[in-house]
C-alpha positions in Angstrom: 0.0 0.0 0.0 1.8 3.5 -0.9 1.9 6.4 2.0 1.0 9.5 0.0 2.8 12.3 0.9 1.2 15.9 1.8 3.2 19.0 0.5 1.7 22.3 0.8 1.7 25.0 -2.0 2.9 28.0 -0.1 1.4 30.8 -2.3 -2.2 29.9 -1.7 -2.2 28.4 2.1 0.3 30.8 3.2 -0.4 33.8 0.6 1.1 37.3 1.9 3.4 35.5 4.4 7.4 35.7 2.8 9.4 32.9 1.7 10.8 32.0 5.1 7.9 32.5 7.6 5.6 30.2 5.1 8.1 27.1 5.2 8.8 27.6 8.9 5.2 27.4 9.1 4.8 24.6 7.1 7.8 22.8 9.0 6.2 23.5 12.5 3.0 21.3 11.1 4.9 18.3 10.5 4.6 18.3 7.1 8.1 17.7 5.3 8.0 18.9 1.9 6.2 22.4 0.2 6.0 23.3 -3.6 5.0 26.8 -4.9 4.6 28.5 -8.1 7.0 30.4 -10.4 10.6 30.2 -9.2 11.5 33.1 -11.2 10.0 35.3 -8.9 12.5 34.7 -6.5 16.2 34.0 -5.7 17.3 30.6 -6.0 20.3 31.0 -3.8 17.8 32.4 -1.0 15.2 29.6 -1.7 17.8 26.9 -1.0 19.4 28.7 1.6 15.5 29.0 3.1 14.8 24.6 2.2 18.1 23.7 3.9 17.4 25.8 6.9 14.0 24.1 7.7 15.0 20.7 6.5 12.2 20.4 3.8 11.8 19.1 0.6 10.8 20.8 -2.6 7.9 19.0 -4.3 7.3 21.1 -6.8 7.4 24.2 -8.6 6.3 25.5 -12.0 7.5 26.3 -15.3 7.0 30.0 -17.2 3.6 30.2 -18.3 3.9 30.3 -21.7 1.5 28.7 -24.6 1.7 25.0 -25.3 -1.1 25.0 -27.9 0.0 28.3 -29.9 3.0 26.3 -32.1 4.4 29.9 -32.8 5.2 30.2 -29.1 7.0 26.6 -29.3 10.7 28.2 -28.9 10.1 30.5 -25.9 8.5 27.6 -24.0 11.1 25.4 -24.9 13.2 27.7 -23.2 11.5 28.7 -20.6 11.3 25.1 -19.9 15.3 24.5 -20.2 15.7 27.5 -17.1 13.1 25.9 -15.3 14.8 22.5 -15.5 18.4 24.4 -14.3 16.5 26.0 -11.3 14.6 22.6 -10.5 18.2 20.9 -10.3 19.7 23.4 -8.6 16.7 23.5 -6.2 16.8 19.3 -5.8 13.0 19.2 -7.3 12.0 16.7 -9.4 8.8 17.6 -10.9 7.8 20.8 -12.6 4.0 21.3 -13.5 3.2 22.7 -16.8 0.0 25.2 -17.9 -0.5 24.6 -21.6 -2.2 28.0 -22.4 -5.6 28.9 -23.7 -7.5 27.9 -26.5 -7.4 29.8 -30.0 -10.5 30.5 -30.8 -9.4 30.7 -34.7 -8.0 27.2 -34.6 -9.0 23.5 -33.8 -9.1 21.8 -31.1 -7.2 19.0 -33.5 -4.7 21.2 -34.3 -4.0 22.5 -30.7 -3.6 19.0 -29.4 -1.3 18.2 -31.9 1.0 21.6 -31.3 0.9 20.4 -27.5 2.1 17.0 -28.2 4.8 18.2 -30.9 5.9 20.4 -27.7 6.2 17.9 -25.4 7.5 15.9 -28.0 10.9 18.2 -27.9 11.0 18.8 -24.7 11.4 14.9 -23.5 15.5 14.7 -24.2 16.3 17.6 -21.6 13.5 16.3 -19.6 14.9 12.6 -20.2 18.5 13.5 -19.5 17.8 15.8 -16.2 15.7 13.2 -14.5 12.9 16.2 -14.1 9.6 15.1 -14.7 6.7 17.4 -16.4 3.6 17.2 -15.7 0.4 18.8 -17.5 -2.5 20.5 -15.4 -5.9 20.5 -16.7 -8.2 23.0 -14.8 -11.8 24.0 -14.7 -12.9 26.8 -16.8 -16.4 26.9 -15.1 -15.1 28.9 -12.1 -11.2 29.7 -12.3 -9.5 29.5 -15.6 -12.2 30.6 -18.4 -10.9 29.9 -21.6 -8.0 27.6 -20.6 -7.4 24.7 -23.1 -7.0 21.8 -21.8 -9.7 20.7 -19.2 -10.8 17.0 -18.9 -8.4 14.5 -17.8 -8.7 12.4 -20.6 -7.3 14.4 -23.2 -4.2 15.2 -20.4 -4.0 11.2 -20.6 -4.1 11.2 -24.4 -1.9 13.5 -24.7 0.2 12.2 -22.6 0.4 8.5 -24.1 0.9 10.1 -27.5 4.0 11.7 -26.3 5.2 8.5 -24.5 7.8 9.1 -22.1 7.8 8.6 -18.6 9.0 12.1 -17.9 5.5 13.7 -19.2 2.6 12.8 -17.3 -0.3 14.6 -15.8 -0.7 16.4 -12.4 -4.3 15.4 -11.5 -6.1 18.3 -9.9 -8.9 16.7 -7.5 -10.8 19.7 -7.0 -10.5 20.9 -10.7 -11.5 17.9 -11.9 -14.7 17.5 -9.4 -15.9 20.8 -11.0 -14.8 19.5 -14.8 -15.7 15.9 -15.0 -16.4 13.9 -11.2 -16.3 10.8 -11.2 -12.8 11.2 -9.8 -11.8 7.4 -7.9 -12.3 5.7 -11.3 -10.4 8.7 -13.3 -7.7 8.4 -11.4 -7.6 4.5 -10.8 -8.0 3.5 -14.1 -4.9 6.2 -14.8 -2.5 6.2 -12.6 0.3 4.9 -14.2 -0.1 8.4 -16.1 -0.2 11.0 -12.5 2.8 12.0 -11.4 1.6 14.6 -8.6 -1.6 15.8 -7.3 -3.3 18.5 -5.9 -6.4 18.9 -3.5 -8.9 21.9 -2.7 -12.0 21.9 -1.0 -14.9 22.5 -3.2 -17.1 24.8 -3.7 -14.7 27.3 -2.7 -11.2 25.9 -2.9 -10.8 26.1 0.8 -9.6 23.3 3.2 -9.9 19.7 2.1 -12.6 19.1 5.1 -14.9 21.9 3.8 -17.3 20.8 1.1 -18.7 18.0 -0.8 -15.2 16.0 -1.3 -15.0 13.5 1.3 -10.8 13.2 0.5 -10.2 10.2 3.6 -12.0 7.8 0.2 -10.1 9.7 -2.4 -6.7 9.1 -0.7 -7.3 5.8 0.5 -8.6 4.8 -3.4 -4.9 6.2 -4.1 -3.0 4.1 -1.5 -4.6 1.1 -3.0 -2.5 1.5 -6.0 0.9 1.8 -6.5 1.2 5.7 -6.5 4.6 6.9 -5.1 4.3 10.7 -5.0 3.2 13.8 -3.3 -0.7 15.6 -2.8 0.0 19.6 -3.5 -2.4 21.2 -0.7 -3.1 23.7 -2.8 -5.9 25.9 -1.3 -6.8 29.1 0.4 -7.7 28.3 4.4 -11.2 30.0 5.8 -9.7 29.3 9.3 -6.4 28.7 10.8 -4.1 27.7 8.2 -1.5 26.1 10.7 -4.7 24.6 12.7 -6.0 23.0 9.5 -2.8 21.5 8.0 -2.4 19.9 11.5 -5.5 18.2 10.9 -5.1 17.5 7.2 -1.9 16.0 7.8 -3.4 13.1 10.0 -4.8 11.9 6.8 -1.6 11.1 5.6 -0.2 8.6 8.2 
């Protein structure tokens, strides 16, 4: 049975708090590894002096958010995606989680799919030879990303059996998903061989995992039963005390 790991996504739980005060947070919960957003924002020298400091791990961090789907935008996310690998390395992650862009209204769906896999096509020697995994995110466009391309999880799976490498696969968003598609257990089950991370928000709301119609003890112990070896992003903005609720969520986990 795998033990799923938490890791919490510092720019939503602890939004407004700096670099150091949300990690020393996050280390005073329990919880050993965080992940967060764009790396460029930041120093990488201070990051890693931050990590080694509190004895965590980096789970994950993003690339530059730059159009997978608009081919003529293929060069600068290819290298975008060769400085996110250097900063990964440097920063001892190991998974970097991709946006593919919007959709273009003046083209096909087709022909966007195939721009995205052509992309990811490319970008599978550096990702091959660095040992850094990419994953896709599809997200709702009901509430939170209106006009984003890719939404359902079973294009993210086609997509990413058409690029076939074990380096690409998806990050499955639980509370994205609940809004896009449900049926979540037997998306995920029937696919897991293609999720390399995950991430979890309440829903309605995207607020702590225990708030809402997502009872996430089933979800996580659906995962266990398979042979999952990675982390859950926490990736959600806390009504109540974020400390207090990562505490709690945490127990899940063990």
């Amino acid at each position: 049975m795998t033990r799923l790991r938490p890791s919490v996504c510092i720019d939503a739980v602890f939004e407004g708090l700096t670099f150091d005060e949300a990690i020393e947070r996050v280390k005073a919960t329990g919880i050993s590894a965080f992940e967060f957003w764009g790396w460029w924002d930041r120093e990488l020298d201070e990051l890693l002096a931050a990590r080694d400091k509190a004895g965590l791990e980096i789970a994950a961090c993003c690339t530059k958010f730059i159009s997978l789907v608009d081919q003529t935008k293929r060069e600068a996310y290819l290298a975008g995606l060769e400085e996110s690998i250097q900063a990964a390395q440097k920063l001892g992650c190991e998974t970097l989680i991709s946006q593919v862009g919007n959709a273009l209204p003046d083209t096909s769906r087709s022909d966007q799919q195939a721009s995205l896999v052509d992309g990811l096509r490319e970008a599978v020697p550096m990702l091959e030879s660095s040992g850094i995994t990419l994953v896709i995110e599809p997200l709702n466009v009901l509430v939170d990303h209106p006009g984003y391309y890719l939404v359902r999880s079973d294009e993210a799976f086609e997509i990413v059996d058409k690029v076939g490498s074990p380096n690409v696969k998806v990050v499955f968003d639980i509370y994205h998903q609940q809004i896009s598609e449900g049926q979540l257990i037997a998306n995920i089950i029937n696919n897991i061989d293609k999720i390399a991370h995950f991430h979890a928000a309440g829903n309605p709301g995207r607020n702590e995992l225990s708030r809402g119609e997502l009872h996430y003890p089933s979800i996580f112990e659906a995962i266990r039963e398979t042979d999952y070896d990675g982390y859950v992003g926490l990736e959600y903005w806390p009504v109540e005390d974020a400390s207090l609720g990562l505490r709690e969520i945490a127990q899940w986990f063990r």
